[in-house]
N, C-alpha and C positions, 0 to 999 in steps of 0.2 A: 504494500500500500504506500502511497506516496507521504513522504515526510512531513509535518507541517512543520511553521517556525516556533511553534510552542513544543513539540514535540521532538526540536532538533537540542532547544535551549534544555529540556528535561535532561537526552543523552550526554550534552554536555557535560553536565552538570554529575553524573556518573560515572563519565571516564575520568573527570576528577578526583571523585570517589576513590576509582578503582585503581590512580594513580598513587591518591593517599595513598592506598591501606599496601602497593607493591611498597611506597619508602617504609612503614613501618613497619610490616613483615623484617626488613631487611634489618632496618637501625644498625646501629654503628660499630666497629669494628669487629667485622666480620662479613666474608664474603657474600655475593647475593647476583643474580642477575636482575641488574633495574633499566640495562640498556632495553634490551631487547623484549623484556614486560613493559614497559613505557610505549614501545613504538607500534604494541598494539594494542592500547587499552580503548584506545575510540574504536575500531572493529570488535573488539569484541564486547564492550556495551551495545554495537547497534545489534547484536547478535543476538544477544542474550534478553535485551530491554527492549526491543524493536520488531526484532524478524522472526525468530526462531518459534515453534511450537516446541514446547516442551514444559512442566509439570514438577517442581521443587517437592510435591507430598508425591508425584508418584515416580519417578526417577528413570527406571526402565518400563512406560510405557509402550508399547509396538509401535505406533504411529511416530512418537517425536521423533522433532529433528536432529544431527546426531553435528556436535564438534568434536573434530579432533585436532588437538596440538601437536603437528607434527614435530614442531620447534619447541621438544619440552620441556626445555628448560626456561621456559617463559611461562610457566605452571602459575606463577603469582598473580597474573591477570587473571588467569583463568580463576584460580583459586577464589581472588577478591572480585569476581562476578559471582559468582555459586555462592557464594556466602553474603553476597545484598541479593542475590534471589530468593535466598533462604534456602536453601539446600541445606546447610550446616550452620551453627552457634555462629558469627561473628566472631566471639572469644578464641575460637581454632586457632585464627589466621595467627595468635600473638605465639603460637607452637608450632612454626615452621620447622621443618628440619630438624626436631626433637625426638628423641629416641620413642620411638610409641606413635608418634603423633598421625592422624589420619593424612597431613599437609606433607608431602616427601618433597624433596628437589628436584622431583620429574612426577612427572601423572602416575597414580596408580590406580585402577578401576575397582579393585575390592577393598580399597580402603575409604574412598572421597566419591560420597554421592554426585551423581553427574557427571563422573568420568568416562569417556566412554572405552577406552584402549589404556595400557603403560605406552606412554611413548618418552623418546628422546634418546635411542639409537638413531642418531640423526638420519634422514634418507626414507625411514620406512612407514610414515604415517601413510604418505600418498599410497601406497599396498594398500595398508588397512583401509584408506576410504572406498580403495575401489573395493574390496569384499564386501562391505556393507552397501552402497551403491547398488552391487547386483544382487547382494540378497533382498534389498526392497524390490527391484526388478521382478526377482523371483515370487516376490511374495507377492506381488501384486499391491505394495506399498505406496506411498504418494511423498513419503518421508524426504527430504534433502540431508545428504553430506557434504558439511564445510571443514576444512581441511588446511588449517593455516601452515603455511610453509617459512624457512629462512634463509636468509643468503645465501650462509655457508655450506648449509645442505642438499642445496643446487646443484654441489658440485658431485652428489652422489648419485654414480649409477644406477640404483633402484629408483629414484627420483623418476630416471625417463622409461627404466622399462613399465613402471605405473603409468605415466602418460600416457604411451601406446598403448597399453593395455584397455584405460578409462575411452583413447579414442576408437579402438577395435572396436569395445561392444557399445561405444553409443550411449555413454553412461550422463545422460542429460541430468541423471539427479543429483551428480557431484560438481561440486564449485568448490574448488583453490582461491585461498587466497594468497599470492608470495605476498611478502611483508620485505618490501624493495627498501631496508637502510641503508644500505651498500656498505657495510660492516661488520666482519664477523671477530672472533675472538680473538684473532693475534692481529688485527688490523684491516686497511680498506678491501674490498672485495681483489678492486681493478690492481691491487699490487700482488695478491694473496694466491689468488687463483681466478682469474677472469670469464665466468662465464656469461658474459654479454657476447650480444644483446639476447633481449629475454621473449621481446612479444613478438620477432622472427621463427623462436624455436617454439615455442609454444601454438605457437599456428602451424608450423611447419608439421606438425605431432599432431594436428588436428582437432586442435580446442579453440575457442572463442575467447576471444582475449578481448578484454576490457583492461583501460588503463585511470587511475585516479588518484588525486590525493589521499593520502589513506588518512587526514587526520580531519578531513574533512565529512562531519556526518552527513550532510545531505549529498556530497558522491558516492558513502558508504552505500549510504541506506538506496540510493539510487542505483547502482550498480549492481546488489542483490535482486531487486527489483525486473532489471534488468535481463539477470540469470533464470529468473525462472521463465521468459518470455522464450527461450531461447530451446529450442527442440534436435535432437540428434545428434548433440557433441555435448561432452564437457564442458564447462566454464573455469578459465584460469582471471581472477580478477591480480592483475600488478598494482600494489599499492605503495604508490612511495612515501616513504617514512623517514621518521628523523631519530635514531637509534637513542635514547634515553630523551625521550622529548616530554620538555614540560620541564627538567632540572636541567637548568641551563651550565651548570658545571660540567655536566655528563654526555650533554646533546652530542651528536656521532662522533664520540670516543673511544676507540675500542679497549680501554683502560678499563669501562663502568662495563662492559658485556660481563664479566662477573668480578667487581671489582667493590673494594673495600671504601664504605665513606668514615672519615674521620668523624667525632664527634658536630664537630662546626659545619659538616656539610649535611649532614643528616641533619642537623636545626635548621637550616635554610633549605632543603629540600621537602620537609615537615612544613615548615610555613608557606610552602609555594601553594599548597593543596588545603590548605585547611579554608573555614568558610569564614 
């Protein structure tokens, strides 16, 4: 459904949210990924607050729509949606990475309501959406799989054999989103491992390619929209992004991809999000 401006100002207003609660998950000396949880926290509010069908009291319904974090170690977005959905306590998020704790440093599905896979063997979400993909197929389903991807996972060959796979059968219920920071963990994409350009090969593979600001809700929300119009291929939406966006110390750093804030930055990256 098309976005309104009251409804654009709402999501906003959650990926803030969701920005909060990734710095204080993290808090201070101690490592964290806040790049790359930053650069999708406006996608994955419009997901969660906007487009998605999906159920926080019933979790595995058959019909919902299903995310998967390919990139997952950007788990704390995800995390801090599921948790203003009500999926889980609020209280959780402050037991990241604690021994016990339902919240791990990557997804895991039998611990965190609304999981839908463990992921963050980098490379192998896109696999996982496409089985699900065709099992709605199979089943006669209506369900959509969103499947956020990263940079530096790009560069993994399971990546394209899922591609061709999603364009073989025609897999119109799966939408990618890459999450284009042009930053991965030891530094810029274009020095590291260059897999540009991106809406060449992704067309070349036989998907529809959309291109947008990704911090942009109304091209978010407009380009999902978009995907579902779209009949007999895949949709790969390219979102470009600003790798730690919103703490301006961290903005595409590849220092903050999983890097430690001092006390002093963590208060000023606290204050940027709070109301």
């Amino acid at each position: 459904m098309p976005v309104t401006a009251e409804k654009i100002k709402e999501l906003e207003k959650i990926a803030k949210k969701i920005r909060y609660d990734i710095v204080m998950m993290i808090g201070s000396g101690k490592p964290g990924h806040l790049g790359g949880s930053c650069s999708i926290a406006d996608i994955v509010a419009v997901l969660y607050f906007h487009k998605m069908r999906h159920n926080p009291d019933n979790p595995k319904f058959p019909d919902r729509d299903r995310l998967l974090l390919s990139k997952g170690h950007a788990a704390l977005a995800q995390y801090a949606a599921l948790a203003e959905c009500g999926y889980f306590p609020k209280k959780e998020l402050a037991t990241l990475k604690e021994l016990g704790t339902i919240l791990q440093g990557h997804p895991e599905m039998l611990r965190t309501a609304g999981i839908e896979a463990y992921t963050g063997s980098l490379g192998q979400g896109l696999s996982v959406g496409c089985g699900m993909a065709m099992a709605g197929k199979l089943d006669k389903k209506d369900y959509k799989v969103y499947c956020i991807l990263g940079d530096g996972e790009i560069a993994e060959g399971q990546i394209w054999e899922a591609s061709m796979t999603a364009a073989f059968y025609k897999l119109d219920n799966l939408v990618a989103i890459f999450d284009k920071n042009c930053v991965q963990a030891t530094g810029p994409i274009v020095e590291r491992y260059d897999t540009n350009p991106h809406s060449e090969k992704w067309e070349a593979f036989g998907w529809k390619v959309l291109e947008i600001d990704g911090h942009s809700i109304k091209q978010i929300a407009a380009a999902f929209d978009k995907a579902d119009k779209i009949k007999g291929q895949p949709v790969m939406i390219i979102a470009h992004t600003i790798k730690g966006k919103g703490v301006h110390f961290a903005e595409g750093k590849a220092e903050f991809h999983h890097g430690i804030m001092t006390q002093e930055q963590f208060e000023t990256a606290r204050k940027l999000f709070e109301d």
